[in-house]
N, C-alpha and C positions, 0 to 999 in steps of 0.2 A: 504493500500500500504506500509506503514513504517512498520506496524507487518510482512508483507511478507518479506520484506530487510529483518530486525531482523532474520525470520529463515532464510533466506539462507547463511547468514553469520554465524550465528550457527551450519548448517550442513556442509558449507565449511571449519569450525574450526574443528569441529570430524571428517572430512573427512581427512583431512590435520592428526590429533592425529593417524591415524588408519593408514596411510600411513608410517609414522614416525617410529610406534611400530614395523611393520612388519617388515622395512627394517632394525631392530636393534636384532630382532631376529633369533637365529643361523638358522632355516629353509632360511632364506631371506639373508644369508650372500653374500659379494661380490665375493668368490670364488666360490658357487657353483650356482648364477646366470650371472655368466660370461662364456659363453662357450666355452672361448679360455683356461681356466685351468680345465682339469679332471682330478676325480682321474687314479694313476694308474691301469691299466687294472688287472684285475684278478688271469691272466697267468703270468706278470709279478713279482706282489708281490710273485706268489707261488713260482717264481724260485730264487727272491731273501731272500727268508724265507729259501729254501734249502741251499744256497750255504752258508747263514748264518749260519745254523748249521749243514752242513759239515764241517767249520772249529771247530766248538762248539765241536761236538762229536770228533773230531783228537786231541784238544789240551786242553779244560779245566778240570780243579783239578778234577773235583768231575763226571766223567762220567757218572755215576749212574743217574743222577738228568735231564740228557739230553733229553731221548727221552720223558718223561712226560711234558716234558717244551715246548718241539715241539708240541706235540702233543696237548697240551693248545693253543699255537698258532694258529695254525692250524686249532681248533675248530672256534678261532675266526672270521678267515678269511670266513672260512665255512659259518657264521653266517653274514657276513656281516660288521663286526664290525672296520673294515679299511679302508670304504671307505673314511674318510678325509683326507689320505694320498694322496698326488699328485705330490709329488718329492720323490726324493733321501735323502733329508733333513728332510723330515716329516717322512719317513722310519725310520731313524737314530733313532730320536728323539722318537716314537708312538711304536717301533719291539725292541727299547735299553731299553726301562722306562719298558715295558711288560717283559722283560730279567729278566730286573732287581727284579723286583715285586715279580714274580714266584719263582726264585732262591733264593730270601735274601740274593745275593753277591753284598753287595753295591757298587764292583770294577767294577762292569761292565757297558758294555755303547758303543753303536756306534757312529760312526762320520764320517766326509766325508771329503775328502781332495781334492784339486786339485794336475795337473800332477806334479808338479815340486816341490810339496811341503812335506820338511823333516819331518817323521810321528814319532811322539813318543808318548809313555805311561803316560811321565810325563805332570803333567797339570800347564798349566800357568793359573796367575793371575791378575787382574787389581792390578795396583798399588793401595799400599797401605798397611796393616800389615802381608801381608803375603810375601810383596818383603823389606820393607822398613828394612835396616840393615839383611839381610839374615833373617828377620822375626824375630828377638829378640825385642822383645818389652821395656822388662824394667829390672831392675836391680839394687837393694838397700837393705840398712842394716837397718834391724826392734829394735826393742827394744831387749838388752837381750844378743846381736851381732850376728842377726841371719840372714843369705843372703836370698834374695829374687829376685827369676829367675823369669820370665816370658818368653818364646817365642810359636810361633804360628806357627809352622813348622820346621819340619826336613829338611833342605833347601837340595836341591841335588849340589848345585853351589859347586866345590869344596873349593872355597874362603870364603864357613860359616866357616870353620875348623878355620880360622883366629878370627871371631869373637865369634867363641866358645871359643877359648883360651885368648882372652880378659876379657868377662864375669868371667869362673873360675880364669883368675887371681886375679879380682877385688876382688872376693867370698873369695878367701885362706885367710884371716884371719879371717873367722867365725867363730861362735862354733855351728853351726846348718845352713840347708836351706832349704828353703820352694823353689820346683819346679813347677810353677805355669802350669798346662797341660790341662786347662779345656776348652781352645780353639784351642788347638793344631791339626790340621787336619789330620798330617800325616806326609808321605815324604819321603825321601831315608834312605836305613837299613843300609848303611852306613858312613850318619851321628851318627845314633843310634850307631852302633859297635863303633865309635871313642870316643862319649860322654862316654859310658860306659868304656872306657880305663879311666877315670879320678877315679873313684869308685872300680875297681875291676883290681886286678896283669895282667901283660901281659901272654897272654896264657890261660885265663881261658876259658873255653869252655859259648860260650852265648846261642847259640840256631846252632840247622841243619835244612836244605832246601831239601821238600820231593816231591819228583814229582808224578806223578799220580798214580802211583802202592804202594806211600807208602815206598818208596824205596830211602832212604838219597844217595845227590847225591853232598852236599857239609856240611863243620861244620865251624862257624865263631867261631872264639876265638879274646878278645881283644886282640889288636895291640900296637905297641910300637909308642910310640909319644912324644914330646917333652914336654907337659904335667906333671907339677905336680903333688904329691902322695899325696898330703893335705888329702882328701876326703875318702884315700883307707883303713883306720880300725876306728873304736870307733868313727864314726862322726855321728851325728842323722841327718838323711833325712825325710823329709813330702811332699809326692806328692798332688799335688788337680788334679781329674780327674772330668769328667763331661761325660755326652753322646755323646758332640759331639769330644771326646778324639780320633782319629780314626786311623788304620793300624798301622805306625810306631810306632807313638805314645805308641800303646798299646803291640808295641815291647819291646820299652823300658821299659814301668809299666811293665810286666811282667817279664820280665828279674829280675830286680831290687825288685820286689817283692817277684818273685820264692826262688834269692840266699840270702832275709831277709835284704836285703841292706836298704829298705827304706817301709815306711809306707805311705798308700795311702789311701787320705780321699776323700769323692766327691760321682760319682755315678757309676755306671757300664758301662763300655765305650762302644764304637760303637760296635763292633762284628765282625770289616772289618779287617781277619786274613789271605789272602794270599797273593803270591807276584804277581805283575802284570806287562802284558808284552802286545804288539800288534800283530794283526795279520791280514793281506790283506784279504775283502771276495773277491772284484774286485777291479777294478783302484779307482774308486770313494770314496766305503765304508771299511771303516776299525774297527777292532774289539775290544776293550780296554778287554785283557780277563783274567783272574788269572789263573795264570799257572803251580804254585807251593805256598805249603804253608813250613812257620817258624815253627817250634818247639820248644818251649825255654827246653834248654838243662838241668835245676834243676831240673823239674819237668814233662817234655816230654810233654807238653801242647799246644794245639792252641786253641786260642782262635774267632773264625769265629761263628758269628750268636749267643755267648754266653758272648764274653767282657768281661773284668779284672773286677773283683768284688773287689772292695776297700776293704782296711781292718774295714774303719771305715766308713760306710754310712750315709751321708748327701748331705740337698739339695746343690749342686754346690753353688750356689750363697752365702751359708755358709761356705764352705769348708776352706777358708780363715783364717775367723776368728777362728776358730773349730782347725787349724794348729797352730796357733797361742796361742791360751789357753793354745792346748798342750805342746809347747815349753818351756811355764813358769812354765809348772808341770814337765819336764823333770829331772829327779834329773840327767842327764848327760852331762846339759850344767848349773849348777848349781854354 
């Protein structure tokens, strides 16, 4: 009688383990044994895969690349391969990452809004080093008197301008700076055109903006600003770049690279070379899409899917030090 207890309590233990397993595995999950959540219907994903790229084919850079990408889509659907989509959100998220993936435009990306809410391109951040002081992280004089920038974004707020011109003032009596850009994500090209006004005469031509034919439709030159000339002949510059260096970022490395202004150590930056804008597919979902790309004007170059190739290649997390070596073999801050 006690060995019998024993097993029934033994199989009501693997019975309970087996129970356990299943409902932790994706076949048993709680969305798709709940019958009040399906996915969406078939018919429906197809028309919102069209309408998705009907705005794709009207308005992004590289037209060529569209119906192939559709057309992968599309296969998928065929196959079955969407049905854990069940919102508008899962859409976004499953039909934006597959965008993304096929094309290698790391700009891109769907998302949903509700009615009343203002839709923009640019992306917000939790607090933290990408909001705290318009994203200026740090700023000091190394051995040698050599400034040392760091920040993590080209902020688009137009009140970084302020803290941009605090930083170079601090810097103006260097004799060299290290621009720390190996975390730098991005940001507005019009942080970039102002910064670049500290290094280079008002009027120089920086880069032009080409829209889908290939066909320049504007040419940024630095601007006048109240800004100091400290920076603008005979100063030695050392970028650090990294991978995750990305869009604006690799605005400004090239720019600065192209017209010989500044030497860049680190790794080959992200590849994310054009400008981005939004656009409605319907009230819900909206399109984050690249619209047009930069050209940097020294050398007619964009950089998309290929990234600013350092001058000097090292692991990032060297880049530092490797800037720094260099400075004290400089014979032009000697």
């Amino acid at each position: 009688m006690k060995n019998l207890l024993i097993t029934k309590l033994i199989l009501a233990a693997i019975l309970a383990s087996l129970l356990l397993m299943l409902s932790l595995h994706p076949a048993y999950s709680a969305d798709e044994t709940n019958p009040s959540i399906q996915p969406l219907p078939q018919s429906e994903l197809s028309t919102l895969i069209h309408d998705t790229f009907k705005v794709m084919k009207k308005h992004y850079i590289e037209p060529s690349i569209v119906a192939n990408t559709e057309q992968f889509i599309l296969e998928k659907l065929k196959q079955g391969q969407y049905a854990s989509i069940h919102s508008i959100e899962d859409f976004a998220n499953v039909i934006g990452s597959d965008i993304r993936h096929i094309t290698g435009d790391s700009h891109l990306s769907l998302f949903t809004v509700n009615d009343n809410e203002q839709v923009t391109h640019i992306l917000s951040h939790k607090t933290g080093k990408l909001t705290y002081n318009h994203a200026f992280e740090e700023i000091r004089y190394l051995d040698g008197n050599i400034g040392y920038l760091k920040f993590n974004k080209f902020h688009p707020d137009e009140k970084a301008r302020e803290t941009v011109d605090a930083a170079f003032d601090f810097l103006k009596q260097s004799n060299g700076m290290i621009i720390d850009l190996r975390d730098t994500v991005g940001g507005s090209p019009y942080l970039v055109q102002y910064i670049l006004g500290y290094f280079f005469p008002v009027n120089t031509p920086l880069w032009e903006v080409l829209d889908r034919s290939d066909k320049s439709f504007d040419s940024i030159q630095v601007i006048e600003h109240a800004g100091h000339k400290r920076f603008h002949s005979d100063y030695p510059i050392w970028i650090l770049t990294s991978h995750n260096s990305a869009s604006a970022t690799e605005l400004f490395l090239g720019v600065m690279q192209a017209n010989g202004k500044a030497i860049l150590i680190g790794e080959v930056t992200s590849g994310a070379g054009f400008y981005v804008g939004i656009k409605k597919i319907t009230s819900e979902l909206v399109f984050r899409i690249s619209l047009s790309k930069p050209v940097i004007s020294a050398n007619q170059q964009n950089w998309e899917k290929k990234g600013i190739t350092p001058d000097i290649k090292v692991e990032a997390m060297d880049a530092l030090n490797y800037a720094q070596r260099l400075t004290f073999e400089s014979s032009t801050i000697r």
